[in-house]
TIRO-2110 file (N, C-alpha, C; in Angstrom, 1 decimal):
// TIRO-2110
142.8, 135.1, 43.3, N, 1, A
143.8, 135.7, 42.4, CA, 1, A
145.0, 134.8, 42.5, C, 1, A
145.4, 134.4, 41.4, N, 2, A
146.7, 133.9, 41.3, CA, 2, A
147.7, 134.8, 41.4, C, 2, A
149.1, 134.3, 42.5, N, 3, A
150.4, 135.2, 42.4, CA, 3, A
150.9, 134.9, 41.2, C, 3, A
152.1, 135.6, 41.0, N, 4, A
152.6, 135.9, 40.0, CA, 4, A
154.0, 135.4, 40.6, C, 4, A
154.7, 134.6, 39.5, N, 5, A
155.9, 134.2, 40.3, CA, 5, A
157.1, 135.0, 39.3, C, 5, A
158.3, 135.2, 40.0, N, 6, A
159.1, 136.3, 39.0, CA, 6, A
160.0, 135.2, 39.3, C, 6, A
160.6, 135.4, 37.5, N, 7, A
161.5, 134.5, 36.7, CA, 7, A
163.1, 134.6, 37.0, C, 7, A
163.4, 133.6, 37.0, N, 8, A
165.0, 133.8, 37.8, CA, 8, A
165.6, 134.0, 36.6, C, 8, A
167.3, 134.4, 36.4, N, 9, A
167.8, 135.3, 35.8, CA, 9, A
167.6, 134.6, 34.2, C, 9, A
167.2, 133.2, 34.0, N, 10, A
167.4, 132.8, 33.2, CA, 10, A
165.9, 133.1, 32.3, C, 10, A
165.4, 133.9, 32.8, N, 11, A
163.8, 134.2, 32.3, CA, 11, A
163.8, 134.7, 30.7, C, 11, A
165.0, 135.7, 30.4, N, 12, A
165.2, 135.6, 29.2, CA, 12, A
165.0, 134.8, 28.0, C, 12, A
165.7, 133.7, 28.3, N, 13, A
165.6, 132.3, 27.8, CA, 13, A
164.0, 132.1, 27.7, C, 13, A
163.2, 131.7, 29.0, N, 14, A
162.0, 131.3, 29.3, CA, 14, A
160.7, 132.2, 28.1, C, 14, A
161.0, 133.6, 27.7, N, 15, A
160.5, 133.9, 27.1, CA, 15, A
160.4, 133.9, 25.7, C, 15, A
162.0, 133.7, 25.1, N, 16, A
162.3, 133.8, 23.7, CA, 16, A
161.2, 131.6, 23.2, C, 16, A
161.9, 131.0, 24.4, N, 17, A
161.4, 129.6, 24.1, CA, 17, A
160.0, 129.8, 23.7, C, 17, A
159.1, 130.5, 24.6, N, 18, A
157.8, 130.0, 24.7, CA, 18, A
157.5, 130.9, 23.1, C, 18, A
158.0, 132.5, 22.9, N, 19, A
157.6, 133.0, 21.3, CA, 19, A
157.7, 131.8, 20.4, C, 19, A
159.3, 130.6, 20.6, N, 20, A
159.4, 130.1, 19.4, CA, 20, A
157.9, 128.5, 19.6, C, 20, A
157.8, 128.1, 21.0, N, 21, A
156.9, 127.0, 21.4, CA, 21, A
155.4, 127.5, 20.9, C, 21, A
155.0, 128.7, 21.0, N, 22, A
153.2, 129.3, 20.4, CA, 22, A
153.8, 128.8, 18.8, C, 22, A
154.4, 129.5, 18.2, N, 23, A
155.0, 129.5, 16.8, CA, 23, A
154.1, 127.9, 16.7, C, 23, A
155.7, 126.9, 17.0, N, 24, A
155.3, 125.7, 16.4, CA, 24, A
153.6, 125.3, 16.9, C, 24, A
153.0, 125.6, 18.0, N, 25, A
151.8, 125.6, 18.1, CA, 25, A
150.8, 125.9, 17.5, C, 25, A
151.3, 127.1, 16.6, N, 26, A
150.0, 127.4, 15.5, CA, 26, A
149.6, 128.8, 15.3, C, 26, A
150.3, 130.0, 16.8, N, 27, A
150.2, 130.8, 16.7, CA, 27, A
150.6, 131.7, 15.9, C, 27, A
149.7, 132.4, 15.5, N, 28, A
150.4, 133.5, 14.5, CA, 28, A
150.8, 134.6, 15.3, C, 28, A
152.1, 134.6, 14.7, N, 29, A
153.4, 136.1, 15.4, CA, 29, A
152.5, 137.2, 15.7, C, 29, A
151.7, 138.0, 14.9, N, 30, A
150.8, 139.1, 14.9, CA, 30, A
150.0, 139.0, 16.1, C, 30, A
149.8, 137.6, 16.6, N, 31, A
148.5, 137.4, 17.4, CA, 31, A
149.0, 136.9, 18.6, C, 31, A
150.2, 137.2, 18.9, N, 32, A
150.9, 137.3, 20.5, CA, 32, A
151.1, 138.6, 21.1, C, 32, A
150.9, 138.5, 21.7, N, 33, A
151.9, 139.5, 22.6, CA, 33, A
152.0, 139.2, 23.8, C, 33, A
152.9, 140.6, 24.9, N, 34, A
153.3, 140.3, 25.8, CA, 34, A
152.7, 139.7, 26.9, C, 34, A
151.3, 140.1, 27.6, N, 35, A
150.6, 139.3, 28.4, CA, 35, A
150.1, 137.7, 27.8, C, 35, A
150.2, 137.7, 26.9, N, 36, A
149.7, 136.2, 26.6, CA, 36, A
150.6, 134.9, 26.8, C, 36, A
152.1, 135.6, 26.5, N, 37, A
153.1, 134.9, 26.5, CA, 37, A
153.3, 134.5, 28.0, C, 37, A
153.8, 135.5, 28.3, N, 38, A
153.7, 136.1, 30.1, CA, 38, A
152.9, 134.9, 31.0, C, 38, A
151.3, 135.2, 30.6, N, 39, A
150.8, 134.2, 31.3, CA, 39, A
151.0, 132.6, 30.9, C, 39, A
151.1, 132.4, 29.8, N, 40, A
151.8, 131.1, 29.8, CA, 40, A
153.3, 130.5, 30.3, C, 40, A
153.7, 131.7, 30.2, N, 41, A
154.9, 131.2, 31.5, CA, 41, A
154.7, 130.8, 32.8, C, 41, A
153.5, 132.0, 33.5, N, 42, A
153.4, 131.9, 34.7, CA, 42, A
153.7, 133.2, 35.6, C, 42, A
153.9, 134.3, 34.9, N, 43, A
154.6, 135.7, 35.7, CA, 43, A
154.3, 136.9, 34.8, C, 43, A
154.1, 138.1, 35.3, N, 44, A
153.3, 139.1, 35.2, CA, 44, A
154.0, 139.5, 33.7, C, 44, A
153.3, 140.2, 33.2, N, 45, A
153.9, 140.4, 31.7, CA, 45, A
155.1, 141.7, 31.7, C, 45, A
155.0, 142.1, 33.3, N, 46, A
155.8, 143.4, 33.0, CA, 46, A
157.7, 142.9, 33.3, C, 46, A
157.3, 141.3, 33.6, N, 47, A
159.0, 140.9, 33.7, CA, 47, A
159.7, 141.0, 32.5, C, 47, A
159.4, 141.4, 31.6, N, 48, A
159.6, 140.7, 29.9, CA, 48, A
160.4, 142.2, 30.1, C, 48, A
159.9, 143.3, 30.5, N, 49, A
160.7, 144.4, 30.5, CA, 49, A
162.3, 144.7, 31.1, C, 49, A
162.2, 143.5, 31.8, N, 50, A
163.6, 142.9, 33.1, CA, 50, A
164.9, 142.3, 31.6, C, 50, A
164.1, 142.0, 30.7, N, 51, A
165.4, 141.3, 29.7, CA, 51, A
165.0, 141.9, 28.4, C, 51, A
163.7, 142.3, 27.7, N, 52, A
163.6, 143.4, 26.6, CA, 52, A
163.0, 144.7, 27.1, C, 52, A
163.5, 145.6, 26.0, N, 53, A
163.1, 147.2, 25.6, CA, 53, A
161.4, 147.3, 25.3, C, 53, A
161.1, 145.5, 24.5, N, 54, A
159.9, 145.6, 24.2, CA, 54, A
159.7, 144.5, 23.5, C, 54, A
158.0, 144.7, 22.8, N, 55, A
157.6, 143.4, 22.4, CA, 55, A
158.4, 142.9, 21.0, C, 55, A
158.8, 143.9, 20.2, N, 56, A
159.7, 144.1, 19.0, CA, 56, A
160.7, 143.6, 19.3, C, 56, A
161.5, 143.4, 20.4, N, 57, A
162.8, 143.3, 21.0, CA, 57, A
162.9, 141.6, 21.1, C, 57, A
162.0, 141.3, 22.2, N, 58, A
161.7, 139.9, 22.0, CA, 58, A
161.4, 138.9, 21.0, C, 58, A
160.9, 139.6, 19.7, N, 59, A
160.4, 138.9, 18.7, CA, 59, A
162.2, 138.8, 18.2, C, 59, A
162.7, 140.0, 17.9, N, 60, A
164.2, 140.0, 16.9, CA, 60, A
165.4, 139.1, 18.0, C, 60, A
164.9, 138.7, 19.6, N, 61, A
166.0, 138.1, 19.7, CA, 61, A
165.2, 136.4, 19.5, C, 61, A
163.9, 136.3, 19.3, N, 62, A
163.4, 134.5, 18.8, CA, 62, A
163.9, 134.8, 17.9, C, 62, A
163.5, 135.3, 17.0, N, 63, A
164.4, 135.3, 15.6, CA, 63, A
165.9, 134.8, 15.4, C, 63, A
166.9, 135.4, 16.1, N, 64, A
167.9, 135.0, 16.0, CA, 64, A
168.1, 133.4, 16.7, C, 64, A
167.1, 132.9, 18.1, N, 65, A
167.3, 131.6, 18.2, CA, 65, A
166.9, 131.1, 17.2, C, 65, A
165.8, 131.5, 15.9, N, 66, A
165.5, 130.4, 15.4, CA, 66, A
166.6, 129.8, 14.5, C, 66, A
167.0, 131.4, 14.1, N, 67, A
168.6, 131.2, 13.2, CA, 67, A
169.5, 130.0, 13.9, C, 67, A
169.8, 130.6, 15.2, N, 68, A
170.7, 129.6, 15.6, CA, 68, A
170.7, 127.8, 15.3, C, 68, A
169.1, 127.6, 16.1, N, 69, A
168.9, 126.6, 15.6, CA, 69, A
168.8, 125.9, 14.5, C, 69, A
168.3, 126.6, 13.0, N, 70, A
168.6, 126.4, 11.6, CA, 70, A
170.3, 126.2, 11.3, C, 70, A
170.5, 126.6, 12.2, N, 71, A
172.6, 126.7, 11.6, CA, 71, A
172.9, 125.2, 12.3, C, 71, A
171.8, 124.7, 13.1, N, 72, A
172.5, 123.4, 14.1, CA, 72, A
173.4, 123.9, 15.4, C, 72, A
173.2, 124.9, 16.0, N, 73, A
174.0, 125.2, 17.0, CA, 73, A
173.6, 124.0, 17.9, C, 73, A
174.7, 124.0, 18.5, N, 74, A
174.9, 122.6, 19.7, CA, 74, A
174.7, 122.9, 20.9, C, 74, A
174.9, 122.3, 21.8, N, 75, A
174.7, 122.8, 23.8, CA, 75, A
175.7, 123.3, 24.0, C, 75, A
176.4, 123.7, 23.1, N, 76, A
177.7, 124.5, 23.6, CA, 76, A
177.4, 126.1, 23.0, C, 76, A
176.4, 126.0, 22.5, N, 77, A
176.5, 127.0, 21.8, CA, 77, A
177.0, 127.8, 20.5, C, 77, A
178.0, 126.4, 20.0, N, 78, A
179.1, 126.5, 19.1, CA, 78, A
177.6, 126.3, 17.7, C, 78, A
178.6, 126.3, 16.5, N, 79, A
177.6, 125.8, 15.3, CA, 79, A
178.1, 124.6, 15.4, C, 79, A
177.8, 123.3, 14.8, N, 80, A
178.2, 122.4, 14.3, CA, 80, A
179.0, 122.3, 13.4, C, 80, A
180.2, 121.5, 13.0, N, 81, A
180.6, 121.2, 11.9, CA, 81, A
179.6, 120.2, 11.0, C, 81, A
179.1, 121.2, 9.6, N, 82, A
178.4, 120.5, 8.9, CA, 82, A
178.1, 120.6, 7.8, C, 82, A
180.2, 120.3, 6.9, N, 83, A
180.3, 120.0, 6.4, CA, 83, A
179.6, 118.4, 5.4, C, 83, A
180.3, 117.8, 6.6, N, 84, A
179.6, 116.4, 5.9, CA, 84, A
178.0, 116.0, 6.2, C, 84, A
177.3, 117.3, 6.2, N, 85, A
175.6, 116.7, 6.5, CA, 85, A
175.2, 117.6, 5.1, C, 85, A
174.6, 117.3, 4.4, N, 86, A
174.0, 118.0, 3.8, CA, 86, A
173.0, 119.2, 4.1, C, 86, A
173.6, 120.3, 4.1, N, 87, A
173.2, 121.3, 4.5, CA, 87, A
171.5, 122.0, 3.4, C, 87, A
171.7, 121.7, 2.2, N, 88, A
170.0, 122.1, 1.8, CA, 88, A
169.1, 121.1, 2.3, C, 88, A
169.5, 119.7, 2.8, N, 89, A
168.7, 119.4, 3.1, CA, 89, A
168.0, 119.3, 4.8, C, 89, A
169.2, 120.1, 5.0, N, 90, A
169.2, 120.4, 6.3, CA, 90, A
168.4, 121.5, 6.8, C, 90, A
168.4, 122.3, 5.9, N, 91, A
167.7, 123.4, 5.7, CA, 91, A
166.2, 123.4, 5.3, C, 91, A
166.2, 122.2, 4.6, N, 92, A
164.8, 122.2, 3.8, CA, 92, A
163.9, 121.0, 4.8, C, 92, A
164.5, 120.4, 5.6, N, 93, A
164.0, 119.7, 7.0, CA, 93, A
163.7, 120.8, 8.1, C, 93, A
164.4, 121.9, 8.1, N, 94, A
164.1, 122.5, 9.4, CA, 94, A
162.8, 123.8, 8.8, C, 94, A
162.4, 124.1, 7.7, N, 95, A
161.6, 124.5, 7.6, CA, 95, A
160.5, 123.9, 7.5, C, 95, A
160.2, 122.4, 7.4, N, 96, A
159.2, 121.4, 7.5, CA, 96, A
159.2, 120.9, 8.6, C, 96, A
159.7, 121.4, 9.5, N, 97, A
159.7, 120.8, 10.9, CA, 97, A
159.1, 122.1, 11.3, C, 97, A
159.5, 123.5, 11.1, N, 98, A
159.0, 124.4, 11.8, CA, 98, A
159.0, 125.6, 10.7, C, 98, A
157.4, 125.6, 10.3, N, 99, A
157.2, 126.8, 9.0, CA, 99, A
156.8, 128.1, 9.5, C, 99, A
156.6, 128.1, 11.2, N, 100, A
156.2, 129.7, 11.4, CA, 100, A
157.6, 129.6, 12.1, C, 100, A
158.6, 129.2, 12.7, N, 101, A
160.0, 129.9, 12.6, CA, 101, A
160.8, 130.2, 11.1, C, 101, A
160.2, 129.5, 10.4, N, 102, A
160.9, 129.9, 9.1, CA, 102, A
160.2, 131.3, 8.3, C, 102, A
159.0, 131.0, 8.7, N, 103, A
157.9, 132.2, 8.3, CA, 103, A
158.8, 133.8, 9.4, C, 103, A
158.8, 133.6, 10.5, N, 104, A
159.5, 134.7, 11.2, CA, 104, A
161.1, 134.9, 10.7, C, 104, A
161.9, 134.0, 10.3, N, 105, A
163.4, 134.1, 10.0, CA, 105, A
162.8, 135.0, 8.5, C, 105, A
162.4, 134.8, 7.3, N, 106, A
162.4, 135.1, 6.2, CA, 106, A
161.3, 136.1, 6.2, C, 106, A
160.0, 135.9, 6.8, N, 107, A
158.7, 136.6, 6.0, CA, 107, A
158.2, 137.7, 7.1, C, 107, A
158.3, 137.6, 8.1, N, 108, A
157.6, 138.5, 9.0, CA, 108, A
158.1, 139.8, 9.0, C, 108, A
157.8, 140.9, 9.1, N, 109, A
158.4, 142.3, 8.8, CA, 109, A
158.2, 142.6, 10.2, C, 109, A
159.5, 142.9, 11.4, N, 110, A
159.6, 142.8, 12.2, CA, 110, A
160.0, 144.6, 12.7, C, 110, A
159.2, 145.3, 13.7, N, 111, A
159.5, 146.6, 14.2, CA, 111, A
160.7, 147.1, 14.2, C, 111, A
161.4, 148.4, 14.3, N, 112, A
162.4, 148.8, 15.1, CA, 112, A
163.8, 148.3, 13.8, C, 112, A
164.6, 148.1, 14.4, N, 113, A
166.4, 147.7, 13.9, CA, 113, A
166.4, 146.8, 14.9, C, 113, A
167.2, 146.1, 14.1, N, 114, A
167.3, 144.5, 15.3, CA, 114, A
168.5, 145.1, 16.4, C, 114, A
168.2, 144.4, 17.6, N, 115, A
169.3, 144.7, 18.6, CA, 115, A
171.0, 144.3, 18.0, C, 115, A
172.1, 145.0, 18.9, N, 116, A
173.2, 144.4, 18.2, CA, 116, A
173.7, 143.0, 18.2, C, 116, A
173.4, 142.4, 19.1, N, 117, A
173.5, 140.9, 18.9, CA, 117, A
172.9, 140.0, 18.3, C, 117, A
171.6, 140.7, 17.9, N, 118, A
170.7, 139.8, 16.5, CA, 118, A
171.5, 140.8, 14.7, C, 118, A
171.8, 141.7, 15.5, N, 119, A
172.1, 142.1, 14.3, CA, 119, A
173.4, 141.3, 13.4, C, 119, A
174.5, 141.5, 14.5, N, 120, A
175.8, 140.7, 14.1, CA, 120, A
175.7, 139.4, 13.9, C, 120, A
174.5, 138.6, 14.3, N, 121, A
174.3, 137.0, 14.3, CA, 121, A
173.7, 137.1, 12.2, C, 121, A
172.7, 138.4, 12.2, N, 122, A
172.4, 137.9, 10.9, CA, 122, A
173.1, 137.1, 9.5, C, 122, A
174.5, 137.6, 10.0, N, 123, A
175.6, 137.2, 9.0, CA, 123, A
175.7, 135.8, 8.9, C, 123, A
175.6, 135.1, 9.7, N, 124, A
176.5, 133.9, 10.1, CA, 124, A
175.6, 132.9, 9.2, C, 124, A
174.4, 132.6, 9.2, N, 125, A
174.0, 131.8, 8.1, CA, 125, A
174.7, 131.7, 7.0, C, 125, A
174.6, 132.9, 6.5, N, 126, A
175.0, 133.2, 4.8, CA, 126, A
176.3, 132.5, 4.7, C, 126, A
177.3, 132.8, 5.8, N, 127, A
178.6, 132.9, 5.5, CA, 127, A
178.8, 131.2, 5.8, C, 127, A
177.9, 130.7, 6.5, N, 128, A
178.6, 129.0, 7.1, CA, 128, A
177.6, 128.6, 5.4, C, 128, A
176.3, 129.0, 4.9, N, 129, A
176.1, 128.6, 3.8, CA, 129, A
177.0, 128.4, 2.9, C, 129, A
177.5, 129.6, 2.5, N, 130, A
178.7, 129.7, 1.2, CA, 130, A
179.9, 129.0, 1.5, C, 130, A
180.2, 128.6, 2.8, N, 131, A
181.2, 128.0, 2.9, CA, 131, A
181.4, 126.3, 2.8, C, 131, A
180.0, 126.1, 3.5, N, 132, A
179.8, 124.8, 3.3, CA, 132, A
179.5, 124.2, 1.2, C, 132, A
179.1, 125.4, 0.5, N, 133, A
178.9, 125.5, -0.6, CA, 133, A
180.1, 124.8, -1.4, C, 133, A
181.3, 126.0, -0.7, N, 134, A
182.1, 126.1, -1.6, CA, 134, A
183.0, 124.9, -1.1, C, 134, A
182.9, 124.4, -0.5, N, 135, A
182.9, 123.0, 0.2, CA, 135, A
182.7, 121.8, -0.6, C, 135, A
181.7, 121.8, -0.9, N, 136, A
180.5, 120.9, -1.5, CA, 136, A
180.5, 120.9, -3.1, C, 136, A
181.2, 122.1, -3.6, N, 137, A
181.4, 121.9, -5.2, CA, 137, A
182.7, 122.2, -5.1, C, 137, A
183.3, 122.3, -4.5, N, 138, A
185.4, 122.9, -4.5, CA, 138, A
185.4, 123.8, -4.9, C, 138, A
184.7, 124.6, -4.7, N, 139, A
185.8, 126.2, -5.7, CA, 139, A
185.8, 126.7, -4.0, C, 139, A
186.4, 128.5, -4.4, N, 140, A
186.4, 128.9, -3.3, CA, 140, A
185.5, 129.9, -2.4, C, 140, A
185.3, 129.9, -1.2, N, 141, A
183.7, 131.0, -1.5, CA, 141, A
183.9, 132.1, -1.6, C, 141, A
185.3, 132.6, -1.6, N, 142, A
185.0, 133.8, -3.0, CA, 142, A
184.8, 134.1, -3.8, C, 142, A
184.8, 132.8, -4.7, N, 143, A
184.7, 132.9, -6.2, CA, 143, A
183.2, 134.0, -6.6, C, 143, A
183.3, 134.3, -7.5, N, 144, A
182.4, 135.2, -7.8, CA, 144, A
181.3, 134.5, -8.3, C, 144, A
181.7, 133.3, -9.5, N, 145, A
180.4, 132.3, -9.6, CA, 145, A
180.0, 131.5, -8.5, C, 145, A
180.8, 131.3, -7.5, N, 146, A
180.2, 130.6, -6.0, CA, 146, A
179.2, 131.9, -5.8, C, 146, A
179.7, 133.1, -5.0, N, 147, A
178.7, 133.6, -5.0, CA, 147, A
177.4, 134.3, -5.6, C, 147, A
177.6, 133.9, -7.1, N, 148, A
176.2, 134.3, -7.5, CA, 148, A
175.3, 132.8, -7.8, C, 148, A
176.3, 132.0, -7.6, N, 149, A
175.2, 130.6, -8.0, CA, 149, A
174.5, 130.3, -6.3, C, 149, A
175.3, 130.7, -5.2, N, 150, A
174.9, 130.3, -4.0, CA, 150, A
173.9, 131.2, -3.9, C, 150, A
173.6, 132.5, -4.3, N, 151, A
172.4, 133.6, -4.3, CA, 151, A
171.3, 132.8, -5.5, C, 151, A
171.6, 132.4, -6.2, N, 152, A
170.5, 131.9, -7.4, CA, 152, A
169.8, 130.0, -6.4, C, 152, A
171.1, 129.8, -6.0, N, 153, A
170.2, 128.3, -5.3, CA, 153, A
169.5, 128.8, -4.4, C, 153, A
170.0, 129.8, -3.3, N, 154, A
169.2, 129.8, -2.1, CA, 154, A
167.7, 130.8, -2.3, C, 154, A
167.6, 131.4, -3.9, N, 155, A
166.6, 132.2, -4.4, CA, 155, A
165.2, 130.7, -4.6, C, 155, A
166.1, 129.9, -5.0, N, 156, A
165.0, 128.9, -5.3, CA, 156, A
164.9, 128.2, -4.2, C, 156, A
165.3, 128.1, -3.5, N, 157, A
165.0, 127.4, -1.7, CA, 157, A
163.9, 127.9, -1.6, C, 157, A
164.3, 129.1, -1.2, N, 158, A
163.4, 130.3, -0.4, CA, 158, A
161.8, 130.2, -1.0, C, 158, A
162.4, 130.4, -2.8, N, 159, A
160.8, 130.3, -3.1, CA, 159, A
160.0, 129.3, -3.1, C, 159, A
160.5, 127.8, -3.2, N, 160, A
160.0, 126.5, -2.6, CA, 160, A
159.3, 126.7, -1.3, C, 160, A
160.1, 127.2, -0.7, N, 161, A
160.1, 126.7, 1.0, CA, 161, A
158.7, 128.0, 1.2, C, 161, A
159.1, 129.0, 1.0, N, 162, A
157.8, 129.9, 1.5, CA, 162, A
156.7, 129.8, 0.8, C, 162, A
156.5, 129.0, -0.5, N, 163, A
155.1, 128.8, -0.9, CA, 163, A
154.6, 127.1, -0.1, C, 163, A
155.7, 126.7, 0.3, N, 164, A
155.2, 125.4, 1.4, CA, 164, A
155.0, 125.7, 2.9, C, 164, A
155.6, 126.8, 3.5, N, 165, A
155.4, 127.0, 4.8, CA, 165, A
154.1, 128.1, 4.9, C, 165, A
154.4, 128.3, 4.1, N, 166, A
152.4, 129.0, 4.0, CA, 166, A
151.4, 128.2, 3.4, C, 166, A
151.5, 126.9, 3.1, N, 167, A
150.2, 126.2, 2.9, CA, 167, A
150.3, 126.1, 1.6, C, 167, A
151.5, 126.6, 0.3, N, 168, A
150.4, 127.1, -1.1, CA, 168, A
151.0, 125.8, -2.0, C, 168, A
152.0, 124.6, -1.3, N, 169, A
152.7, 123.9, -1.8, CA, 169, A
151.8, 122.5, -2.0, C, 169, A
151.7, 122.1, -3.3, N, 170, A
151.0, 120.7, -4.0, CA, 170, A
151.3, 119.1, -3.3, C, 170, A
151.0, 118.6, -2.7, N, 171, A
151.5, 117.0, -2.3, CA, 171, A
152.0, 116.9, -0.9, C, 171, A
152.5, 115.9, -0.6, N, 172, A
152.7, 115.2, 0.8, CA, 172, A
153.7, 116.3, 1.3, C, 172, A
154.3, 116.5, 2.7, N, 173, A
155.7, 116.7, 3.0, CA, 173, A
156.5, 116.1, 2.6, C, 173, A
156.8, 114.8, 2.4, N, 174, A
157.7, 114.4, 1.7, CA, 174, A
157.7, 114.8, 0.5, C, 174, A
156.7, 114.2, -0.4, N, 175, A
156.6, 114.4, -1.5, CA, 175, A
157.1, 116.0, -2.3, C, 175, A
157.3, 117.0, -1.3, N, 176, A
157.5, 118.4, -1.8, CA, 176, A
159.0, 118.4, -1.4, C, 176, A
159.4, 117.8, -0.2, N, 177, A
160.6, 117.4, 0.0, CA, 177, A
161.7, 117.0, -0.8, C, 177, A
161.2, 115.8, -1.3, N, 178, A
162.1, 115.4, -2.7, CA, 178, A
162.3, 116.1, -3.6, C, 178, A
160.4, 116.7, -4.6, N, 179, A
161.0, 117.7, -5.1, CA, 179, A
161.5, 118.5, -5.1, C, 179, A
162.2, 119.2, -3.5, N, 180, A
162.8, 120.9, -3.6, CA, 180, A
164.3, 119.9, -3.6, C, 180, A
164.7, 118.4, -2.9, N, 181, A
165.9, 118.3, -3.1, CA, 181, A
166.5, 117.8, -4.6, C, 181, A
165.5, 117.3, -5.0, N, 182, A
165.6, 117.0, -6.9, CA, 182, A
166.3, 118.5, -7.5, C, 182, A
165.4, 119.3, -7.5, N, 183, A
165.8, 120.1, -8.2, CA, 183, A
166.7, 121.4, -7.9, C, 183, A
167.2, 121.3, -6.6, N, 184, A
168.3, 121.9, -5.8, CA, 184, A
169.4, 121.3, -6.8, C, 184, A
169.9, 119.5, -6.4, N, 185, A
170.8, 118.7, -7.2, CA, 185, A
170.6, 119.3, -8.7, C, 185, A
170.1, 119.4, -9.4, N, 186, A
169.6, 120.0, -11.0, CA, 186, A
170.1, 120.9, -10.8, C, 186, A
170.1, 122.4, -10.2, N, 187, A
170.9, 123.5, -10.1, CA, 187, A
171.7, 123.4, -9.6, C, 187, A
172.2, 122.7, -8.7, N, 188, A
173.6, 122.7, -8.5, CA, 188, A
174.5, 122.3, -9.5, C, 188, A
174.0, 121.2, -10.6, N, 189, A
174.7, 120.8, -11.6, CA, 189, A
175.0, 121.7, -12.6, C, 189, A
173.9, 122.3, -12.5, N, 190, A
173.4, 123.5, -13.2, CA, 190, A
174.5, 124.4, -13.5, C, 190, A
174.7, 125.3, -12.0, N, 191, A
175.5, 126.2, -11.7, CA, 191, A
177.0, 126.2, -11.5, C, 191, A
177.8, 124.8, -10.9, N, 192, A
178.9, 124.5, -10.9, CA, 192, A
179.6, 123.2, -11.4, C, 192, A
179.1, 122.5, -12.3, N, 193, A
180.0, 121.7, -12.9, CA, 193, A
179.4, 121.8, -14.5, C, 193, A
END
């Protein structure tokens, strides 16, 4: 019998990684749980109870890493300033780099109410979006056409990106690439100038 080794305080961490590391592996969300994870760490599955309430709990705080990571948070923990990067394409790279963290941020219907600290993080995409938006065409992001044109671009993201991170998307990665940022630039022309 193998011992079980228990996870020093940072095990938290060690858990949420390995949900988002099966993800990019291939695993489907539905088809994890706690001892599977557990044992790919190396420690009994009842430590997962030491930092979540539960398996639901763990999923809503990967979730919020994956957010983090889609926003470009740094080793500080900060977001990046990213302004000057092109943010849809930023976005439209990190769901082609990783379509079951994007599949969990957008598509998975996840148990329970998210904890309060995934809850309050939900915001922060939206708002560094519209800002970098209103950035990127000069108006202000209150403008009322900023925010219905920023709801109409990121409607067509979403629908691009989730018929590509499920498989249902025609041509190369690249090739689907260009055309979600072709026709992003066409709406954006679209919507504010």
């Amino acid at each position: 019998m193998v011992k079980k080794r228990k996870l020093p305080s940072a095990g938290r961490v060690v858990f949420i990684e390995m949900v988002l590391e099966m993800l990019d592996e291939g695993t489907a969300l539905r088809e994890m749980n706690l001892r599977q994870i557990a044992r790919r760490i190396g420690c009994a599955h009842t430590n997962a109870y030491n930092y979540f309430a539960s398996f639901e709990e763990l999923l809503w705080w990967s979730l919020r890493e994956a957010l983090e990571r889609m926003v470009g948070k740094n080793s500080t923990g900060e977001e990046e300033q990213r302004h000057e990067v092109n943010l849809i394409e930023s976005y439209v790279d990190f769901a082609l780099a990783h379509p079951a963290w994007y599949r969990l941020i957008w598509m998975e219907a996840l148990g329970g109410i998210p904890p309060r600290g995934v809850e309050e993080y939900l915001k922060v995409p939206g708002v560094l979006y519209q800002k970098w938006l209103a950035e990127h065409v000069g108006r202000d992001p209150d403008d009322p056409v900023l925010v219905s044109g920023a709801r109409i671009l990121h409607g067509y993201l979403h629908g691009e990106l989730a018929a590509i991170t499920t498989g249902r998307g025609h041509g190369t990665t690249e090739e689907l690439k260009l055309q979600v940022l072709e026709q992003s630039d066409r709406l954006l022309d679209l919507l504010f100038y």
